[in-house]
C-alpha positions in Angstrom: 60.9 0.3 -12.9 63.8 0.4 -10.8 64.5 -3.0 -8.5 66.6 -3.7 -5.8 67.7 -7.4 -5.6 68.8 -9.6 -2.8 70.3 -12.4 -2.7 71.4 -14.6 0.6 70.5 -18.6 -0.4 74.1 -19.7 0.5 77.2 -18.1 1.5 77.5 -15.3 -1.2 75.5 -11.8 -0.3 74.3 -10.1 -3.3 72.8 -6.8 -3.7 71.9 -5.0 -6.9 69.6 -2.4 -8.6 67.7 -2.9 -12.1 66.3 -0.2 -14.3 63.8 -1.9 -16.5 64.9 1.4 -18.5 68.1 1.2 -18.8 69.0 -2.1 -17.3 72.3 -3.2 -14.7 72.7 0.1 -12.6 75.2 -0.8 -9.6 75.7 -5.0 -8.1 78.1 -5.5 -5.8 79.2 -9.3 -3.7 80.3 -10.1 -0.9 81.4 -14.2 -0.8 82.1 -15.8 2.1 85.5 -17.4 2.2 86.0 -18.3 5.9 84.4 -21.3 5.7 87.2 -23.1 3.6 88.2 -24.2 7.4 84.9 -26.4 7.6 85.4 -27.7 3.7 82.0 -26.3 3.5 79.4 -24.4 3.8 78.4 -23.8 8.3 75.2 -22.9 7.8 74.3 -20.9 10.8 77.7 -19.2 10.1 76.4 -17.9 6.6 73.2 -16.6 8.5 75.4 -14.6 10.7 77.4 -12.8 7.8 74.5 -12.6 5.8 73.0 -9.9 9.0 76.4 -8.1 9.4 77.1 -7.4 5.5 73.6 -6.9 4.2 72.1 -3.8 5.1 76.5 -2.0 4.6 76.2 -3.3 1.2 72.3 -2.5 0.8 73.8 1.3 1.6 76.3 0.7 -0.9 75.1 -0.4 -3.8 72.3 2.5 -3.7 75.1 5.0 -3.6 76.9 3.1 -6.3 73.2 3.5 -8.6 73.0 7.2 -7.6 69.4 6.5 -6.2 67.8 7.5 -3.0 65.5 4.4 -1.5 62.7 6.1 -2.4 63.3 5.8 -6.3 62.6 1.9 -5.9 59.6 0.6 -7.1 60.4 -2.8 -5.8 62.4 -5.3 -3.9 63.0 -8.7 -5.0 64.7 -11.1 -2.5 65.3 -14.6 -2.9 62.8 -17.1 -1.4 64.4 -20.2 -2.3 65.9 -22.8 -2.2 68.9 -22.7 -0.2 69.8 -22.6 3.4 66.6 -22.0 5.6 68.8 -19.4 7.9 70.7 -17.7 5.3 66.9 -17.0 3.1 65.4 -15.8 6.1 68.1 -12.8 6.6 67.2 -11.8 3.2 63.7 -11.9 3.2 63.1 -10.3 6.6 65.4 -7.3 5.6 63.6 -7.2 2.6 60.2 -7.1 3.5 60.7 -4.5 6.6 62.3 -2.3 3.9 60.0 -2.6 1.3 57.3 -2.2 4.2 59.2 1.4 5.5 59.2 2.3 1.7 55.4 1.4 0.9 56.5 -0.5 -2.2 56.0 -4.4 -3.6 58.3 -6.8 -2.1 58.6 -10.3 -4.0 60.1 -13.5 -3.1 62.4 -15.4 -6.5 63.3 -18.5 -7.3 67.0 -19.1 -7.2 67.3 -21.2 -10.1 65.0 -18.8 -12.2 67.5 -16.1 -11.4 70.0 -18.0 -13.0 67.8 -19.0 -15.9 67.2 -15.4 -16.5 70.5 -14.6 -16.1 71.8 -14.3 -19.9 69.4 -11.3 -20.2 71.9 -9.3 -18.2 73.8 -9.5 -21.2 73.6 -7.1 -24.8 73.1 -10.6 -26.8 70.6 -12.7 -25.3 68.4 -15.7 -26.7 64.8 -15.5 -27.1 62.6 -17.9 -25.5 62.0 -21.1 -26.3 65.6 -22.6 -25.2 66.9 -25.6 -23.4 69.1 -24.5 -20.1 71.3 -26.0 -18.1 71.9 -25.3 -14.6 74.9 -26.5 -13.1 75.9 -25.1 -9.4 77.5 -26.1 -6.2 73.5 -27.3 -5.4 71.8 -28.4 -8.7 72.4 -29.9 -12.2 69.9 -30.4 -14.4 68.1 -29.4 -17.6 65.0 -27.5 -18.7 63.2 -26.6 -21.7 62.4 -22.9 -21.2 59.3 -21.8 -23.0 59.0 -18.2 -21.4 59.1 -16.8 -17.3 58.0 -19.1 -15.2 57.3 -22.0 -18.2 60.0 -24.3 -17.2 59.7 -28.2 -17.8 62.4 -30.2 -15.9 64.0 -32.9 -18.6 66.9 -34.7 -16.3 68.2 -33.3 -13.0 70.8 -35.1 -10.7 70.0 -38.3 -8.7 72.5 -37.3 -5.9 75.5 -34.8 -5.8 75.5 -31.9 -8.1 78.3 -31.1 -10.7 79.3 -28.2 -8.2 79.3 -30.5 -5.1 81.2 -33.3 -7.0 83.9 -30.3 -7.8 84.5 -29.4 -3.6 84.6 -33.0 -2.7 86.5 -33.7 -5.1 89.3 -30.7 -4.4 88.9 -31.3 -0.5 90.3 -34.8 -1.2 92.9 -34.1 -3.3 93.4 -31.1 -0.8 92.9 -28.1 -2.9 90.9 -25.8 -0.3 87.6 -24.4 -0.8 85.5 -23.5 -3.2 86.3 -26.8 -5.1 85.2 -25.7 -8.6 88.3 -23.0 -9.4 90.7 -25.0 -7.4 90.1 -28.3 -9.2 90.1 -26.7 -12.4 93.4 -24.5 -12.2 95.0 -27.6 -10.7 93.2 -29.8 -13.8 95.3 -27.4 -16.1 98.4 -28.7 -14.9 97.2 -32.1 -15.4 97.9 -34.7 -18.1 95.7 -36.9 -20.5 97.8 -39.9 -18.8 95.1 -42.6 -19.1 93.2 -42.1 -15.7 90.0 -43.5 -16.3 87.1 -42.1 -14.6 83.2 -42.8 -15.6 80.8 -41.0 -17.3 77.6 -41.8 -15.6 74.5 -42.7 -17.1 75.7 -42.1 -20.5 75.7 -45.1 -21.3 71.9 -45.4 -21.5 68.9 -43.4 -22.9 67.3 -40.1 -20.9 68.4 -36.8 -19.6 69.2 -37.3 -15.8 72.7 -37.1 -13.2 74.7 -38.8 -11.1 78.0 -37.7 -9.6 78.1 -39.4 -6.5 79.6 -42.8 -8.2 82.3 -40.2 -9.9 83.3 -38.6 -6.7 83.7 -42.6 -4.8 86.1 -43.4 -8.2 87.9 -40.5 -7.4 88.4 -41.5 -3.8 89.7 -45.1 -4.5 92.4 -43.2 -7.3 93.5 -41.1 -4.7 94.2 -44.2 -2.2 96.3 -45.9 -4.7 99.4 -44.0 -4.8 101.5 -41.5 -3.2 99.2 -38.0 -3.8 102.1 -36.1 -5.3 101.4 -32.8 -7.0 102.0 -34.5 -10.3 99.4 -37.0 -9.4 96.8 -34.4 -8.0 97.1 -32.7 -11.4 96.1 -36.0 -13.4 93.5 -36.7 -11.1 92.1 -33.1 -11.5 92.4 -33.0 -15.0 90.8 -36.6 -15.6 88.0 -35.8 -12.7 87.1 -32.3 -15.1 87.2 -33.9 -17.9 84.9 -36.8 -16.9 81.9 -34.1 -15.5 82.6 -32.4 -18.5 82.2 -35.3 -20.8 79.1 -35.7 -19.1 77.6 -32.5 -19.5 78.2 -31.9 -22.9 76.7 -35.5 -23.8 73.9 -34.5 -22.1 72.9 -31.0 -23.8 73.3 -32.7 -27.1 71.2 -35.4 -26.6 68.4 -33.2 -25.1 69.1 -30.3 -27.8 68.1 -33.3 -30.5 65.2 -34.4 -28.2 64.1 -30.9 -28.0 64.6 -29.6 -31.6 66.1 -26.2 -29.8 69.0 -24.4 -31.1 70.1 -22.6 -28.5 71.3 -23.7 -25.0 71.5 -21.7 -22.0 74.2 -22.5 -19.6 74.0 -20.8 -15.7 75.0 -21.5 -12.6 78.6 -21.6 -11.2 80.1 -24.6 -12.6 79.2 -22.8 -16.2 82.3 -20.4 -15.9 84.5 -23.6 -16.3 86.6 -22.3 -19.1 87.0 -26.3 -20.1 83.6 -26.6 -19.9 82.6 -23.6 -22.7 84.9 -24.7 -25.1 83.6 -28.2 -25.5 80.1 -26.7 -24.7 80.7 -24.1 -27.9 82.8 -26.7 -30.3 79.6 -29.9 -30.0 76.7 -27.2 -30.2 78.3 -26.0 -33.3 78.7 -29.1 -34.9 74.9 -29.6 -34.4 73.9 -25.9 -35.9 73.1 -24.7 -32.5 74.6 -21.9 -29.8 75.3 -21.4 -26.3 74.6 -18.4 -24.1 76.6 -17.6 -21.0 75.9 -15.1 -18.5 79.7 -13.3 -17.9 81.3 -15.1 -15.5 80.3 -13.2 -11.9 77.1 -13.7 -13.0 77.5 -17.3 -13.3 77.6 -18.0 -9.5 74.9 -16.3 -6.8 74.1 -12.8 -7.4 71.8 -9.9 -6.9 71.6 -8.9 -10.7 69.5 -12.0 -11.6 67.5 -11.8 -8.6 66.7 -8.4 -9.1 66.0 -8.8 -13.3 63.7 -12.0 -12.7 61.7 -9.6 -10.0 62.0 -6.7 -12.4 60.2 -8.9 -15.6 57.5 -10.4 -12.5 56.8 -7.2 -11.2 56.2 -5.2 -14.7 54.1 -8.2 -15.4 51.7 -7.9 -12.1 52.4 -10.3 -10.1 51.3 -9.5 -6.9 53.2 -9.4 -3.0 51.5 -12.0 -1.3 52.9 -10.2 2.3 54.1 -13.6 3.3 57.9 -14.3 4.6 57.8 -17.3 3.8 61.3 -19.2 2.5 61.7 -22.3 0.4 64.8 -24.5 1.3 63.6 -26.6 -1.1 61.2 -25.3 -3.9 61.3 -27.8 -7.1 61.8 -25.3 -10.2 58.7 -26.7 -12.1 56.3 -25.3 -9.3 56.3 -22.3 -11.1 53.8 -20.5 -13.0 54.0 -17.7 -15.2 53.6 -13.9 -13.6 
């Protein structure tokens, strides 16, 4: 079964084709970087790329795959959640071309793409695991029993991890996207006793907050002169306090859980800092993590299209309906 994948829930545009056969045939990505200007995301300016880019790289990833549009057996576009504007250029194109082609079209969950997203890889878990997604637009953890058996154990209460990180570098004035800014500036940084919390660590259960972080951060940065020397230490102590966070997290829901192996996706899990303490605590505990490679970590059209590939060899049906999610709780679910 050979699947193209679409992806449009932000700013990145993400096409791909899977071959249940022989899996990852072509992906290519186009990311939006022009609206570093704004410090954020403009949504009706993400629409607009996501119209001029899609159907060019649509072209191009099927020459890239060797494959004429009529060797698809399905398209699988992402429904949600995300930007209302930006899911609507992906599904429409979607649909009208799955319609011109006569084949299934079916709408994905974001954050089950990224879930899913280690089984792009030659040494992936089995199900049941405990998974992590932390992006520019969610943190939080689920134990994964199998497609579409996710049970939510502790998601954020306010910002994301991701939406801590740009803040936090358009404070300090590091330019956008915040995550790789703050943490290449972090590694210039020094343990130089900046204290910064940890929040809700300090008492039982599974849930986020980052929005108390981010205000710490702010009052640092009035204190003194911002120097580059002092952006460094604030970097550095800022990562190091989400990652404190995170780590303390996954261990105390891997003991809750019993699982041994931890699933990490979503674009804050390429943070190199973040892996290493990720893979030193879950060793100390007899357990392992799973990363998808690293451009698989933030929005693409490989996970979209494998999570469409596994739903539609399983049957689920296309409902015919556009319909987008801009928001589209994860534990809605059901299995295909």
């Amino acid at each position: 079964m050979r699947i193209l994948g679409i992806e449009t829930s932000c700013d990145d545009t993400g096409v791909a084709v899977y071959d249940s056969a022989t899996g990852l045939r072509a992906h290519v990505l186009y990311s939006q970087l022009g609206h570093g200007a704004f410090g954020g995301v403009v949504p009706e300016l993400a629409s607009r790329d996501h119209i001029q880019k899609l159907a060019p790289l649509v072209r191009d990833v099927l020459s890239r795959a060797s494959l004429d549009p009529h060797g698809l057996d399905g398209i699988a576009y992402t429904a949600g959640p995300g930007l209302a504007g930006a899911l609507l250029v992906g599904a429409s194109f979607a649909r009208a071309f799955a319609f011109a082609l006569g084949i299934p079209a079916l709408g994905i969950h974001h954050l089950e793409g990224h879930l899913l997203a280690p089984y792009l890889e030659a040494d992936a878990p089995a199900f049941p695991f405990l998974a992590l997604v932390v992006s520019g637009g969610h943190t939080l953890l689920a134990d994964v029993a199998g497609v579409g058996r996710y049970r939510i154990l502790g998601e954020s209460r306010d910002d994301a991890a991701g939406e801590a990180f740009d803040k936090t570098a358009k404070a300090l004035g590091l330019g956008y996207p915040g995550g790789p800014a703050v943490a290449r500036k972090a590694a210039e940084g020094r343990d130089c006793g900046i204290m910064l919390p940890r929040p809700l660590t300090d008492r039982p259960g599974l849930e986020f907050s980052f929005s108390g972080l981010k205000t710490a951060v702010l009052r640092l940065i009035g204190e003194e002169p911002l120097t580059p020397a002092r952006q460094a230490d604030i970097a550095h102590a800022f990562q190091e306090a989400v990652v404190d966070t995170l780590v303390t997290k996954c261990e105390r829901a891997l003991r809750i859980t019993g699982h041994r192996q931890l699933v990490v996706a979503g674009g804050v899990g390429a943070n190199q800092r973040l892996r290493e303490r990720l893979n030193g605590a879950l060793a100390a505990l007899g357990a392992r993590a799973y990363y998808p490679r690293a451009e698989f970590c933030t929005d693409n059209g490989a996970m979209i299209a494998y999570a469409g590939s596994l739903r539609l060899a399983a049957g689920a049906p296309d409902s015919g309906q556009l319909g987008v999610h801009a928001r589209w709780p994860l534990a809605e679910l059901s299995p295909p």
